[in-house]
Each structure stands twice: as structure tokens, then as C-alpha cells.
PyMOL commands that place a pseudoatom at each C-alpha (Angstrom):
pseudoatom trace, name=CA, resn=UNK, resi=1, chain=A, elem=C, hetatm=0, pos=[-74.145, -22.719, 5.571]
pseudoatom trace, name=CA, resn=UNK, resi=2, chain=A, elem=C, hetatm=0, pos=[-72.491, -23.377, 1.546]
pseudoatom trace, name=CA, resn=UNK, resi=3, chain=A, elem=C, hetatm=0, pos=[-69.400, -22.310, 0.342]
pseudoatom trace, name=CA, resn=UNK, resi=4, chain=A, elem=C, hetatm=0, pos=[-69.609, -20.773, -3.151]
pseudoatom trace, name=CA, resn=UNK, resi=5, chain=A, elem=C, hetatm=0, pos=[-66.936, -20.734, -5.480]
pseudoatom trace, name=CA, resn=UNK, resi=6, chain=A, elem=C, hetatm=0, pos=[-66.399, -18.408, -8.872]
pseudoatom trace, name=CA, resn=UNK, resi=7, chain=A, elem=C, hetatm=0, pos=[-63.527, -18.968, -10.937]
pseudoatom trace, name=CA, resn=UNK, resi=8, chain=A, elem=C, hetatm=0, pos=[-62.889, -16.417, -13.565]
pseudoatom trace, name=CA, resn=UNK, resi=9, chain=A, elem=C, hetatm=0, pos=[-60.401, -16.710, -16.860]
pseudoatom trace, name=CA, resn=UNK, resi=10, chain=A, elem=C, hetatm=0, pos=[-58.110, -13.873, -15.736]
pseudoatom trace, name=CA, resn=UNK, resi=11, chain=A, elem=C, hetatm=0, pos=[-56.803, -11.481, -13.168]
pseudoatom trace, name=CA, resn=UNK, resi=12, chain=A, elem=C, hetatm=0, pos=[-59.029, -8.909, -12.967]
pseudoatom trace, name=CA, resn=UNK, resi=13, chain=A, elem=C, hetatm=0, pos=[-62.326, -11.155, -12.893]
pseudoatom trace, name=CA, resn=UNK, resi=14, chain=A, elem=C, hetatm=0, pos=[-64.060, -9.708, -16.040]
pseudoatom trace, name=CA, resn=UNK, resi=15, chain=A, elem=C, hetatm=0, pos=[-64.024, -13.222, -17.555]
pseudoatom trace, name=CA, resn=UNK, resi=16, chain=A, elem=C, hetatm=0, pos=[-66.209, -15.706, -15.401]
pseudoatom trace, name=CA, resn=UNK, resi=17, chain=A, elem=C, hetatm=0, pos=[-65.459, -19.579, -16.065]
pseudoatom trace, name=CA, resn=UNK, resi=18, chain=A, elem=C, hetatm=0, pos=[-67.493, -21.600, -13.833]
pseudoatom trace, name=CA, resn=UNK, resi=19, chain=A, elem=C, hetatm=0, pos=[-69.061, -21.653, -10.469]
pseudoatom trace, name=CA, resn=UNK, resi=20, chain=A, elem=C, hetatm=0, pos=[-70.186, -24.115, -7.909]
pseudoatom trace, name=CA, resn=UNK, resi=21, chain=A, elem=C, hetatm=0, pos=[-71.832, -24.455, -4.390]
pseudoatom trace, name=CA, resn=UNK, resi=22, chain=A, elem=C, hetatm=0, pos=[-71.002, -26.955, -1.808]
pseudoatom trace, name=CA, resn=UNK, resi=23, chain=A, elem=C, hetatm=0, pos=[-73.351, -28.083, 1.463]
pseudoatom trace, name=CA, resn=UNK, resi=24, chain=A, elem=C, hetatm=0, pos=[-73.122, -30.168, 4.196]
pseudoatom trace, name=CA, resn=UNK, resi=25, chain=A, elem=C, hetatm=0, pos=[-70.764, -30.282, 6.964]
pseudoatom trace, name=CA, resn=UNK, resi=26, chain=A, elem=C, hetatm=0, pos=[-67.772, -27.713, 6.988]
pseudoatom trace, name=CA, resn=UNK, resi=27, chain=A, elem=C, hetatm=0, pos=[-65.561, -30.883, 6.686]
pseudoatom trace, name=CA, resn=UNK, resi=28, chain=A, elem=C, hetatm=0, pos=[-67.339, -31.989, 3.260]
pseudoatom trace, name=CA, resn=UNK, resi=29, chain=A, elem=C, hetatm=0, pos=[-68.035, -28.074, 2.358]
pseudoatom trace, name=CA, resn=UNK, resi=30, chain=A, elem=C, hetatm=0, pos=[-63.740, -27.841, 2.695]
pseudoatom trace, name=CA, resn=UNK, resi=31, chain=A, elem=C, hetatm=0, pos=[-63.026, -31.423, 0.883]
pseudoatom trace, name=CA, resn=UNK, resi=32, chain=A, elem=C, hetatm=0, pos=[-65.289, -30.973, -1.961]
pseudoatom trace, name=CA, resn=UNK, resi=33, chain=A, elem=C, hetatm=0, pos=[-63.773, -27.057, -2.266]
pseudoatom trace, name=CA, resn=UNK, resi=34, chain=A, elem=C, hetatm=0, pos=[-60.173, -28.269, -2.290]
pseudoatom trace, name=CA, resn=UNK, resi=35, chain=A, elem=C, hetatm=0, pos=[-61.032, -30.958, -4.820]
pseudoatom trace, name=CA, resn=UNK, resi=36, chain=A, elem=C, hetatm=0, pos=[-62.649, -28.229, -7.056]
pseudoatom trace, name=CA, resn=UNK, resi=37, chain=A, elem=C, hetatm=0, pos=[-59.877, -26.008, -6.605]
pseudoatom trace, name=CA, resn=UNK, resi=38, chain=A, elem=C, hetatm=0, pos=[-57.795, -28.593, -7.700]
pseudoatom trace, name=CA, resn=UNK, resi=39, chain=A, elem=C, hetatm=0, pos=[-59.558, -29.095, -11.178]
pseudoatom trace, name=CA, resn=UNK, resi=40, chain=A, elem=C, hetatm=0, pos=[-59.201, -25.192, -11.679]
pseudoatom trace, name=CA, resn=UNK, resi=41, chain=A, elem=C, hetatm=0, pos=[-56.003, -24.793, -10.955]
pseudoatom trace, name=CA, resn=UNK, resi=42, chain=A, elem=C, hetatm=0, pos=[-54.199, -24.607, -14.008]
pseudoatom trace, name=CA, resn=UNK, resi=43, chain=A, elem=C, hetatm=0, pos=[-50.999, -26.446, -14.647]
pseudoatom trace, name=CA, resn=UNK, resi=44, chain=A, elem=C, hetatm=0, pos=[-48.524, -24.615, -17.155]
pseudoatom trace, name=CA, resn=UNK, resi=45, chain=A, elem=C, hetatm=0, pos=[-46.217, -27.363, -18.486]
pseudoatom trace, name=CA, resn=UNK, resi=46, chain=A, elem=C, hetatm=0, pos=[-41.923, -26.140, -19.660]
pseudoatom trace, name=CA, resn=UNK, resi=47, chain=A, elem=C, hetatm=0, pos=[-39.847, -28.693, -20.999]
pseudoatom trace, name=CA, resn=UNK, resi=48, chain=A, elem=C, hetatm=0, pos=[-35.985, -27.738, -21.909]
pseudoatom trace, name=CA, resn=UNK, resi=49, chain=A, elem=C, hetatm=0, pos=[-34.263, -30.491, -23.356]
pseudoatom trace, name=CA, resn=UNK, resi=50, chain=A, elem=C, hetatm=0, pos=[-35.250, -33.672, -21.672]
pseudoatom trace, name=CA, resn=UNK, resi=51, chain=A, elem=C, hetatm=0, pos=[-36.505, -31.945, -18.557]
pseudoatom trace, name=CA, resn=UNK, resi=52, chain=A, elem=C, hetatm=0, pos=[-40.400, -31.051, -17.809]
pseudoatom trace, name=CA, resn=UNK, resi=53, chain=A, elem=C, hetatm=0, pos=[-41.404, -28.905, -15.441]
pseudoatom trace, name=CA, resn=UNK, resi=54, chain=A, elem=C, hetatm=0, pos=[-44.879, -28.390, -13.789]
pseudoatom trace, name=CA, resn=UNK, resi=55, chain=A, elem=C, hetatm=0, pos=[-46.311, -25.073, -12.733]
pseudoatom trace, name=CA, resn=UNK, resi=56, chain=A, elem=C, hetatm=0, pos=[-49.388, -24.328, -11.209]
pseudoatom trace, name=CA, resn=UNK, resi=57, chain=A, elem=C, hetatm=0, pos=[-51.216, -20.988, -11.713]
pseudoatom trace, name=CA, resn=UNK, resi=58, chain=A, elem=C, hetatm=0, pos=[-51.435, -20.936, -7.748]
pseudoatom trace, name=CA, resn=UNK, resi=59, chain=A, elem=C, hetatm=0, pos=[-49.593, -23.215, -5.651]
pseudoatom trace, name=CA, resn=UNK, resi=60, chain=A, elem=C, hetatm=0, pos=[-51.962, -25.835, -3.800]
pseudoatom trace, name=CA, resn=UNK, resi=61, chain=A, elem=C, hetatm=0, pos=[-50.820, -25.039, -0.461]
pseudoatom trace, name=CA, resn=UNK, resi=62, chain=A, elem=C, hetatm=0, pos=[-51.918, -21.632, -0.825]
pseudoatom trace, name=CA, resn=UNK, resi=63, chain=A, elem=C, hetatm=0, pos=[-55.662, -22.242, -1.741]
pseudoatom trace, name=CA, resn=UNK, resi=64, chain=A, elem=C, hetatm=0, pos=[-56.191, -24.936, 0.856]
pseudoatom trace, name=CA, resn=UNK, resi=65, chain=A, elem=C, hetatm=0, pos=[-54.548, -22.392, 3.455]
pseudoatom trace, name=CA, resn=UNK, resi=66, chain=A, elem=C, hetatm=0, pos=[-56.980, -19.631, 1.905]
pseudoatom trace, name=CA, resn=UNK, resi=67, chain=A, elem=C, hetatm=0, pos=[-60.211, -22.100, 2.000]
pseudoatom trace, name=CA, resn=UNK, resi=68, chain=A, elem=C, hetatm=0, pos=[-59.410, -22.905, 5.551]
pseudoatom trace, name=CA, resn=UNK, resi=69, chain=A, elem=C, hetatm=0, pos=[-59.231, -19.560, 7.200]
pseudoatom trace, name=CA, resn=UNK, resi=70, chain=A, elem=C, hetatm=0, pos=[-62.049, -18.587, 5.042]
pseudoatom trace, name=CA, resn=UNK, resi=71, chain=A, elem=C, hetatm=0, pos=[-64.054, -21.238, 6.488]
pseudoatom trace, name=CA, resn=UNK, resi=72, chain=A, elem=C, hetatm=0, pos=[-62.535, -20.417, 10.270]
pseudoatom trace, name=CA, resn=UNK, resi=73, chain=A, elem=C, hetatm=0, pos=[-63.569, -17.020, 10.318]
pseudoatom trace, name=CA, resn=UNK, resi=74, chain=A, elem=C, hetatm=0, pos=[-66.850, -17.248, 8.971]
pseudoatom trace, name=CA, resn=UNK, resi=75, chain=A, elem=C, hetatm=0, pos=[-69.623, -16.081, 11.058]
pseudoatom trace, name=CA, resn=UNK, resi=76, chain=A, elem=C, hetatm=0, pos=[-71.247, -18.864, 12.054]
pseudoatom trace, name=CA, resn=UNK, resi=77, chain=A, elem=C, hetatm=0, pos=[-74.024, -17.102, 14.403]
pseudoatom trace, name=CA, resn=UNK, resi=78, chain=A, elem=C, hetatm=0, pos=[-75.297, -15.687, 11.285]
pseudoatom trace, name=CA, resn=UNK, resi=79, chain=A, elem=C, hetatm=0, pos=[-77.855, -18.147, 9.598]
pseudoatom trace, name=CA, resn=UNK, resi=80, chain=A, elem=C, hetatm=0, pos=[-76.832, -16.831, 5.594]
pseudoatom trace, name=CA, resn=UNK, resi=81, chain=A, elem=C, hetatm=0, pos=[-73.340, -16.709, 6.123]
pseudoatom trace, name=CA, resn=UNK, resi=82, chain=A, elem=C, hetatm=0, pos=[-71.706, -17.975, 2.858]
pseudoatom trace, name=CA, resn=UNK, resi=83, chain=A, elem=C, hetatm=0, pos=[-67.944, -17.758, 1.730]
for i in range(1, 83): cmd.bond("trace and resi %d" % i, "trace and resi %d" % (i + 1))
show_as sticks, trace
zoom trace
């Protein structure tokens, strides 16, 4: 079983990026996924005055939760499954 991932430039996916596969076990599959995530999650910096503040395009929480049920659910019985 892999996990693939496609990241895309915009909303509406007409603008592909980059893409990657992860193997092994579902525990490395998840950590490597989460760490890729993490590089392709955009961070959209504001500063007013003296203050900065740091915005993600999706918050990191979210993904993880996303990669995880993804990965639950899968059909395992089924010897191509890939997410």
C-alpha cells in the first residue's frame, strides 16, 4: 500500500505543483505525509506595526486529521488500494 500526494497552485486544481509517493508501514506512510504536508503548506506572513502574524493556507491540525482518516478508512483487503 503508498499514499500519493498532488499538490496543486490553486483552488480548483488546474495548476499542479508537485507530487510524491510514500511506502512502507502506515506509520512511516503517515509521518513522511505530514512532514510533506508541512513543506506545502504555505505560510502567509501580516505585520501591522511591530506585530507579525503567521497564517497558514490550511491549518496543520486539519491535514493531519484529513491524512489520518484517509489512511483509517482505506481498504486494506484490497491489494492496490492507494490514498
Amino acid at each position: 500500500h503508498t499514499t500519493k500526494i498532488a499538490v496543486f497552485n490553486d483552488e480548483f486544481c488546474t495548476e499542479f505543483r508537485d507530487s510524491k509517493e510514500f511506502d512502507g508501514s502506515v506509520f512511516k506512510q503517515f509521518e513522511d505525509s505530514v512532514n510533506y504536508l508541512a513543506l506545502c503548506n504555505k505560510t502567509v506572513s501580516t505585520i501591522k506595526g511591530v506585530i507579525r502574524t503567521d497564517k497558514k493556507d490550511y491549518p496543520e491540525e486539519a491535514l493531519r486529521e484529513a491524512l489520518l482518516n484517509a489512511l483509517v478508512h482505506r481498504d486494506y483487503g484490497f491489494s492496490g488500494s492507494i490514498i
